[in-house]
BAVOLUM-298075 format. One line per field, with one value per residue (C-alpha): residue in one letter; y, z, x. Coordinates in pm, 1 decimal, padded with zeros to 6 digits. Example, Ala and Ser with C-alpha at 12.3 -4.5 7.8 and 13.67 -1.06 7.14 Angstrom:
REM BAVOLUM-298075
residuo: (a,s)
c2: (-00450.0,-00106.0)
c3: (00780.0,00714.0)
c1: (01230.0,01367.0)
END
This chain:
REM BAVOLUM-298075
residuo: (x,x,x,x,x,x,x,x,x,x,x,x,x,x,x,x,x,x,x,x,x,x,x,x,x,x,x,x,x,x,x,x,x,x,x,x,x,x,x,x,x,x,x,x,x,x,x,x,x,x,x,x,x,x,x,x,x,x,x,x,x,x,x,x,x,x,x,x,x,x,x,x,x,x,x,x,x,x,x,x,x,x,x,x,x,x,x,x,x,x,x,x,x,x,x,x,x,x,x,x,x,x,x,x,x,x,x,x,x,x,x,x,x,x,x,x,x,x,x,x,x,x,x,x,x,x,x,x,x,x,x,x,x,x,x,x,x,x,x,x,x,x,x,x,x,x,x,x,x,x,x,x,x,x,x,x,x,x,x,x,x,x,x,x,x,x,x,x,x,x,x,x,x,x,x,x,x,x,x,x,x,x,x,x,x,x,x,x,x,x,x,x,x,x,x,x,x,x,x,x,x,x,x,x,x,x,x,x,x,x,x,x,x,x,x,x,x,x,x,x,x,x,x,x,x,x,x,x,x,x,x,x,x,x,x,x,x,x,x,x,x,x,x,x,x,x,x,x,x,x,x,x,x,x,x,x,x,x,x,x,x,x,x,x,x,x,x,x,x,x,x,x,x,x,x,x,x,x,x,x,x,x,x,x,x,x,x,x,x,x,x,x,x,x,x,x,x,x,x,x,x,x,x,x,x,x,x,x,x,x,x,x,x,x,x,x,x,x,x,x,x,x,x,x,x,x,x,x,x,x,x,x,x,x,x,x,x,x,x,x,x,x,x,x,x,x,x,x,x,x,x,x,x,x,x,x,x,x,x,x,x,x,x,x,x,x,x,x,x,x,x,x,x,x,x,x,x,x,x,x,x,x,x,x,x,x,x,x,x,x,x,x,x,x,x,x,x,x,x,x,x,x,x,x,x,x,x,x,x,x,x,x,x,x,x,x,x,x,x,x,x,x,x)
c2: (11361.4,11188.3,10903.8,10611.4,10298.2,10008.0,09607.6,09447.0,09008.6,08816.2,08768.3,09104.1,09469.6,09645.4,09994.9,10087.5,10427.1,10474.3,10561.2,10798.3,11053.8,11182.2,10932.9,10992.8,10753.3,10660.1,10510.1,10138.4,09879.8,09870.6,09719.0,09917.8,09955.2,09865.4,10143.3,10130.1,10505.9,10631.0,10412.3,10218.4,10314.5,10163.1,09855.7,09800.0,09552.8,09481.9,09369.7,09012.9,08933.6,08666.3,08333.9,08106.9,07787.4,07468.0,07232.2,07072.7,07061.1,06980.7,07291.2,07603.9,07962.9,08145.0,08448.1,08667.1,08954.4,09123.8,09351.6,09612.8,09692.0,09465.8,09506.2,09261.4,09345.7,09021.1,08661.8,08402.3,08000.5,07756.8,07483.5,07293.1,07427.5,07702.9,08096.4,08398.4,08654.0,09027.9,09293.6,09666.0,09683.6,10002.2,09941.1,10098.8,10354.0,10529.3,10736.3,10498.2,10129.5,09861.7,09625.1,09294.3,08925.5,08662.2,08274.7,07999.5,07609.2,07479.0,07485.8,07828.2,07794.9,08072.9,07934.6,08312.9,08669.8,08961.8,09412.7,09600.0,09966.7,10013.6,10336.4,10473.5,10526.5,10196.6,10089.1,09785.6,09688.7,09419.9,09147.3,08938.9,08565.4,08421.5,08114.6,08299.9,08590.6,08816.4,09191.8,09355.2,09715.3,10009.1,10310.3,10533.9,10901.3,11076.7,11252.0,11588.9,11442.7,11283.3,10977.1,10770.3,10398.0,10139.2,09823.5,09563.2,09238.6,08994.8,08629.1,08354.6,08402.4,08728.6,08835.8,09181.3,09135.3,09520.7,09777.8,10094.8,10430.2,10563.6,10924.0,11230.4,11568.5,11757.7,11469.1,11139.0,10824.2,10553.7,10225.3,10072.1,09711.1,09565.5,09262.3,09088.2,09093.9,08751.8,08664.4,08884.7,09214.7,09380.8,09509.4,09731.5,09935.3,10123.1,10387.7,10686.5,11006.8,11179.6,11481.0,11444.0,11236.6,11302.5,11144.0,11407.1,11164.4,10764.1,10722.1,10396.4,10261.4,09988.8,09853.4,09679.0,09342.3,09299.8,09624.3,09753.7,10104.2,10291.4,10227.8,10484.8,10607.0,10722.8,10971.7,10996.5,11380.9,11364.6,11057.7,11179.7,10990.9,10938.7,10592.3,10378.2,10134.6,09749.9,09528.2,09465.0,09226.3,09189.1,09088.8,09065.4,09000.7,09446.8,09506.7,09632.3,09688.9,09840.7,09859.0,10147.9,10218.3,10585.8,10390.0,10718.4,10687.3,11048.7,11054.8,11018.4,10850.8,10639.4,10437.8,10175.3,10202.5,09984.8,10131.1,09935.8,10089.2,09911.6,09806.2,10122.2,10324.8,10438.9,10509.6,10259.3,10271.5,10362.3,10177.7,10300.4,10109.1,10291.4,10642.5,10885.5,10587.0,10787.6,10519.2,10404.0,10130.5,10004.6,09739.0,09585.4,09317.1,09178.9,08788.0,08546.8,08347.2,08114.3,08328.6,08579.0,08844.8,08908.7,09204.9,09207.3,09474.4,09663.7,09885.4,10154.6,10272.7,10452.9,10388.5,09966.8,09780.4,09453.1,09242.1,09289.7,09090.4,09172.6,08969.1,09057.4,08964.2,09136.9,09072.4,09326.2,09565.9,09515.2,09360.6,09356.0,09010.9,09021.6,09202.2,09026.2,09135.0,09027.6,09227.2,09081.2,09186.9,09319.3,09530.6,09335.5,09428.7,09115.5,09184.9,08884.5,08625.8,08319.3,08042.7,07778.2,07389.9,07280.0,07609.3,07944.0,08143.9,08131.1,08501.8,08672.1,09025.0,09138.9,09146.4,09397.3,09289.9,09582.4,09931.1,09890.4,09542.0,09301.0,08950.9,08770.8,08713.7,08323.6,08216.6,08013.1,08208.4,08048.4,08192.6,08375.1,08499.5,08292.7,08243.4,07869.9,07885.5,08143.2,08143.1,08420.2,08418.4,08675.8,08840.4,09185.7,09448.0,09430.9,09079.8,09090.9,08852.2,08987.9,08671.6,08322.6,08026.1,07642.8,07397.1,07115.0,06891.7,07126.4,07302.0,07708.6,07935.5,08248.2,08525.9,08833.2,09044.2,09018.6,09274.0,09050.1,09217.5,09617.0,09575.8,09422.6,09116.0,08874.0,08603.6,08308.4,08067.8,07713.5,07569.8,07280.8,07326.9,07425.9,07704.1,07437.5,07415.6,07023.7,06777.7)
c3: (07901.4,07667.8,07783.9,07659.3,07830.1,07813.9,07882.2,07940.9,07928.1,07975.6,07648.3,07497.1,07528.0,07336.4,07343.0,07296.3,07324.4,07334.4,07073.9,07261.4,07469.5,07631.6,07851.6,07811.6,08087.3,07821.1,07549.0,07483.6,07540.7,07220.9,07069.3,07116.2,06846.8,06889.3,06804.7,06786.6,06588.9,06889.4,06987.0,06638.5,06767.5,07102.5,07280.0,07616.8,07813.5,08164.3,08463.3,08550.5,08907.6,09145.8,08954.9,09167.5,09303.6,09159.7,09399.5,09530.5,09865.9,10060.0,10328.0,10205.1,10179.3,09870.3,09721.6,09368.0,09289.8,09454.0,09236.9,09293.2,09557.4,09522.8,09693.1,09706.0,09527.4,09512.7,09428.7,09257.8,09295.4,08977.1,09002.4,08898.1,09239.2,09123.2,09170.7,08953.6,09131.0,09110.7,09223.5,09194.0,09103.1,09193.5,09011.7,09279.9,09411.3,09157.9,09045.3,08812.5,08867.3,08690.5,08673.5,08794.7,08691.3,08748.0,08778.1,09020.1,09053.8,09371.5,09514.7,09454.2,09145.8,08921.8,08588.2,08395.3,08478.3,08278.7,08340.5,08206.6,08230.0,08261.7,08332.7,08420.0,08764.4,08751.6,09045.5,09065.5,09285.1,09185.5,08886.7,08778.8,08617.0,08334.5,08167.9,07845.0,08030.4,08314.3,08397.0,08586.7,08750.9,08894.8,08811.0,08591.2,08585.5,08248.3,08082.2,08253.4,08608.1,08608.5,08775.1,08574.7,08632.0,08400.2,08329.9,08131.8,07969.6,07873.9,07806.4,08110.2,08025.7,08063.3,07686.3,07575.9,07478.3,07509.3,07795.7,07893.2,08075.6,08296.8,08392.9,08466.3,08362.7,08652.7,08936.5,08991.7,09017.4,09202.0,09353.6,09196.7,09314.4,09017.4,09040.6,08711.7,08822.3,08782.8,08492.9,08269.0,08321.8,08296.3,08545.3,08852.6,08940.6,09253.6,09330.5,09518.1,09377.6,09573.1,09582.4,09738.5,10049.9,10095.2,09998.8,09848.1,09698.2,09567.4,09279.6,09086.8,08720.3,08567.8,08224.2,07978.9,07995.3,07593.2,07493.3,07873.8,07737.0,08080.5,08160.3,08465.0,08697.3,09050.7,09309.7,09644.2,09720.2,10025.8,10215.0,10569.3,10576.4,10187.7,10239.4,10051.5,09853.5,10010.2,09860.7,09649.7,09645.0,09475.2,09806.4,09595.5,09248.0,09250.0,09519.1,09483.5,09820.9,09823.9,10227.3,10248.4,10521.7,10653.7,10631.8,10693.6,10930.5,11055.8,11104.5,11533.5,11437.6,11149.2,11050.0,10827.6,10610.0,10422.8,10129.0,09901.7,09588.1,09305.7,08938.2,08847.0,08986.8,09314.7,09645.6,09881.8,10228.7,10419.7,10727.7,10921.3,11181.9,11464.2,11318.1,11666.6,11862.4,11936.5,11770.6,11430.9,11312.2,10970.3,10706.2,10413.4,10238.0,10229.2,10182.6,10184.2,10471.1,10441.3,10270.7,10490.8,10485.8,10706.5,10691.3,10786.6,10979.1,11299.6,11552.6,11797.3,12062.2,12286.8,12124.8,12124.7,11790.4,11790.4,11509.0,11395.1,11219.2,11137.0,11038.5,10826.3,10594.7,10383.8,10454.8,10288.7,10470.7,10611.4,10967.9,11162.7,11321.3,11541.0,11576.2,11691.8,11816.6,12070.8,12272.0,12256.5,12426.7,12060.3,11828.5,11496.6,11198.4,11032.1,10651.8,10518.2,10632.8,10560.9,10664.5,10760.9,10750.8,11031.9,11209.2,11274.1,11078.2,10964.6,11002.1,10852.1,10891.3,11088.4,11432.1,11561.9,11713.1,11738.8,11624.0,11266.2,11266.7,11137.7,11098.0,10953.3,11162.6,11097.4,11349.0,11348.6,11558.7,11667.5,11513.1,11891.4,11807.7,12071.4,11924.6,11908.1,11791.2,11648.4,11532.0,11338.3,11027.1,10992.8,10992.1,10963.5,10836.5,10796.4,10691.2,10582.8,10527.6,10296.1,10185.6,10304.0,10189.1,10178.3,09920.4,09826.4,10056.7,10322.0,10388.9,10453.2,10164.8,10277.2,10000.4,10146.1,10110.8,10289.7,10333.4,10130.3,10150.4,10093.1,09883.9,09948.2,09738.2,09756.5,09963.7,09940.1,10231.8,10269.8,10629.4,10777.4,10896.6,11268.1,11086.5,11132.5,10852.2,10902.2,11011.8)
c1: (08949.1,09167.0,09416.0,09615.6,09518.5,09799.3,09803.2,10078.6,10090.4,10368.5,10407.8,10432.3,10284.4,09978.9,09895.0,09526.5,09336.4,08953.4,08750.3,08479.6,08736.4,08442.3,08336.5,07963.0,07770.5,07560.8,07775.3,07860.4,08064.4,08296.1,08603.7,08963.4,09192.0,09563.7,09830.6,10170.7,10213.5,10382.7,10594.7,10718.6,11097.7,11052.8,11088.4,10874.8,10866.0,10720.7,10881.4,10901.0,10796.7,10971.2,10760.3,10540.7,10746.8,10594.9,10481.5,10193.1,10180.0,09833.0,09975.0,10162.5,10206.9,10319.4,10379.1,10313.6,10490.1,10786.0,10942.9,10605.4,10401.2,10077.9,09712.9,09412.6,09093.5,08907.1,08956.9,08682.4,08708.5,08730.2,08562.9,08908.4,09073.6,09173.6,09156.6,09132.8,09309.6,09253.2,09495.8,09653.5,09998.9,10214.0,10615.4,10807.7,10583.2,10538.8,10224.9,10107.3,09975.4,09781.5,09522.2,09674.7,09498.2,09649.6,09522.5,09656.2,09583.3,09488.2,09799.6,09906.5,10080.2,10083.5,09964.4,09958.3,09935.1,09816.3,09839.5,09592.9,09639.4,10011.6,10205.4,09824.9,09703.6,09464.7,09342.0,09123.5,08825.0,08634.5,08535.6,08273.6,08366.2,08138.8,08115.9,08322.7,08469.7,08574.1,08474.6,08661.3,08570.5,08813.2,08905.1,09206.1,09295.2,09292.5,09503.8,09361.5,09373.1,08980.6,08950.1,08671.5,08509.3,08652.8,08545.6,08749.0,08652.2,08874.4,08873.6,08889.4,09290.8,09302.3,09335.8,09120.3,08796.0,08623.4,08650.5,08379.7,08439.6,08226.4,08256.4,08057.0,08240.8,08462.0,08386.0,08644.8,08399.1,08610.8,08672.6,08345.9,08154.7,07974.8,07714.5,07520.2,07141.1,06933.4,06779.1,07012.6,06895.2,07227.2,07536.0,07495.2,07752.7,07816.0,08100.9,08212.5,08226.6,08569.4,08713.6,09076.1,09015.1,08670.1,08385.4,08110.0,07873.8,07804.4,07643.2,07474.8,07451.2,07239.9,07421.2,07242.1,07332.3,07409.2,07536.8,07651.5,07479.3,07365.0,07004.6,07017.5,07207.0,07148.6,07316.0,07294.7,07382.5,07141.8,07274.9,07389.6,07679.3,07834.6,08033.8,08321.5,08090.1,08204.5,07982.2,07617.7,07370.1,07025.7,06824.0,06503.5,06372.5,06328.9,06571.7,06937.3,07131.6,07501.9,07680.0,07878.3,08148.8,08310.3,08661.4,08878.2,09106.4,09057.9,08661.5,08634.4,08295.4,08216.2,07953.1,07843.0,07495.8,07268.0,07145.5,06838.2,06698.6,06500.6,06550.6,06425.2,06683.8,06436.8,06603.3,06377.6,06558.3,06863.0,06990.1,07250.8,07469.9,07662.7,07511.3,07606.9,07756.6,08056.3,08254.2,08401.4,08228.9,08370.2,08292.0,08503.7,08358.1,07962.2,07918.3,07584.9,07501.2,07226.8,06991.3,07084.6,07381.1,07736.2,07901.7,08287.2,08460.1,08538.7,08466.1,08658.7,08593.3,08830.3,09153.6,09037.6,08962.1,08807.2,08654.8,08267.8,08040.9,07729.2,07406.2,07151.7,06839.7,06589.1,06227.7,06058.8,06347.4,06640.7,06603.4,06969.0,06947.0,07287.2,07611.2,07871.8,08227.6,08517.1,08766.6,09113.2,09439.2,09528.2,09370.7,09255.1,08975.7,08802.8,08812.5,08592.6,08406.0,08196.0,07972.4,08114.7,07970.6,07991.3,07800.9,07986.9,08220.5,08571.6,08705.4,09048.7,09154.9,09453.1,09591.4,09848.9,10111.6,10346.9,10438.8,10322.9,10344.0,10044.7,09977.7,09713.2,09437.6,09259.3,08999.4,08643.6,08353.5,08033.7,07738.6,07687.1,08019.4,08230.6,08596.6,08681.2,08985.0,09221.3,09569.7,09805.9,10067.9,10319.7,10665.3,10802.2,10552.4,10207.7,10089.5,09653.3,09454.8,09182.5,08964.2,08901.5,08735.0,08686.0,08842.5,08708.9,08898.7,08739.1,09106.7,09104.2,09236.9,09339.7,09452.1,09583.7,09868.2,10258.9,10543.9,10814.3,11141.8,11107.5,10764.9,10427.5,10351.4,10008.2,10014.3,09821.7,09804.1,09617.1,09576.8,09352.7,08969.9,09157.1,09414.8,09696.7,09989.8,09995.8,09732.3)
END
């Protein structure tokens, strides 16, 4: 299960290649050596995107990339303003992609961007930011066709630190969540174990929080309903809950399911939403609220799909408080919410407004799930928004991604409290 792993920064190219090709769950976190035997004859170099226009505008819309296809994985606030940015890039459509970092300053501003993982099949999920560095979790194919979890530290400018593979022999781990338990305990990771397009399995690590060596690990071969893993959260000082969501697009019924197991690696519960509802109920991302929990998605039902949120806490078990959703004249998904301050939530997602045509969807719900406002941002192609939150000036910051040209690029977009581009 040998393969090459490359970064490339904008300001030069390293090639690096793991030291364990085996990819034992159990081994540690360890330093990378550079090597340039292979390629001493040849010059690399990465392709420059469109840059970020400099400006600093209190309303705006911009865009990163352009010359590859770019999707969202997540995105974590400075407390300066500004954003790291995590993404997947694909050059041209190709079979291979990248880790993509990037930072911006609060006003959209691209201040540096880093690949890790080129001319690999790298596709990135999540990341953690620490007070010295970032982690960031996804998964690569090898060399033999295995897809296995890797995580990737680096600096808080992107620069290599270490990176860890993950990987049980014969099965492709992918598209992992990870979350740093209190108190230090270490990393839990949760992923899907795939085979082609269907889901046979999730399973879930514990890293040591020093050495990231594999404490345990847990499957879940008997859950009715194996799920894409959207989010974690340690509801408890001994509790671990993962949400998973069916989010095929061929599955007539789908649902979503709450999954809590302890520190120890135990299975405790399993709570299923919209299990034989004859209806596809879907969730991407999990956020706080309050001490409490939303869940952001959407259900179908009979060719119709409307936004869904879902509340939730953990008292001693997972108690479903409300579930809130509205029919439109158009179909739209929510993909993230959060709380807002002055009571409800602000939503994004996507509304359709044509034959594979979206826009991004921005609206504020009341906590009963009323819509009090709502408003839309798009052009040709399908426009996303993928997260939202509040600046400090109490503006909306929506990151998401736009059809720019022939390729999709990240779009970041910052309105007023009412989703207005001037006050």
């Amino acid at each position: 299960m040998s393969h090459k792993i490359t970064t490339c920064h904008s300001t030069g190219m390293s090639l690096k290649r793991p030291t364990n090709t085996t990819y034992k769950p159990d081994h540690t976190m360890r330093n990378i050596c550079l090597s340039f035997l292979m390629v001493a004859a040849i010059f690399t170099s990465c392709t420059i995107d469109e840059p970020s226009i400099d400006n600093t505008d209190e309303f705006f819309q911009k865009f990163v990339g352009g010359a590859s296809r770019e999707e969202l994985s997540t995105v974590h606030a400075l407390s300066d303003g500004g954003q790291i940015v995590l993404a997947t890039k694909n050059p041209n459509n190709t079979l291979t992609s990248s880790y993509f970092l990037f930072r911006t300053d609060a006003y959209g501003n691209t201040d540096w961007f880093r690949e890790i993982g080129t001319n690999h099949a790298a596709v990135a999920s999540d990341m953690i930011v620490q007070d010295q560095s970032i982690i960031i979790a996804g998964h690569m194919t090898t060399s033999n066709g295995d897809q296995d979890l890797v995580l990737w530290k680096t600096d808080l400018e992107g620069n290599d630190i270490d990176s860890l593979s993950l990987g049980i022999a014969g099965a492709n781990e992918v598209l992992p969540k990870i979350m740093r338990l209190e108190e230090g305990v270490g990393y839990v990771v949760a992923a899907q174990i795939s085979n082609g397009n269907d889901i046979t399995d999730n399973i879930v690590y514990l890293l040591d929080a020093n050495d990231y060596s594999t404490i345990w690990k847990t499957s879940y071969g008997l859950l009715s309903t194996n799920a894409n893993v959207v989010g974690l959260a340690q509801v408890a000082t001994d509790r671990i809950l993962w949400v998973g969501s069916q989010n095929s697009s061929t599955e007539t019924e789908t649902s979503v399911s709450l999954n809590v197991l302890n520190t120890s690696g135990l299975k405790v519960s399993t709570t299923q939403i919209g299990l034989n509802n004859n209806k596809q109920d879907k969730a991407y991302t999990l956020s706080s609220d309050f001490g409490s929990y939303l869940i952001s998605g959407s259900t179908t039902a009979n060719g119709e799909t409307s936004g869904m949120l879902v509340q939730f806490s953990y008292r001693n078990g997972v108690q479903i408080n409300n579930l809130l959703t509205n029919e439109r004249s158009s179909s739209y998904e929510l993909f993230h919410a959060i709380s807002s301050p002055t009571g409800g939530y602000y939503v994004t997602g996507y509304q359709s407004t044509g034959p594979e045509n979206k826009d991004i969807y921005l609206s504020k719900w009341s906590r009963e799930g009323a819509i009090d406002w709502e408003t839309s941002f798009g052009g040709n192609g399908d426009d996303i928004g993928h997260v939202i939150s509040i600046t400090a000036q109490d503006h909306l910051l929506v990151h998401g991604t736009a059809n720019v040209v022939t390729n999709q690029s990240i779009t970041i977009l910052q309105t007023t409290d009412k989703g207005k581009m001037f006050e």
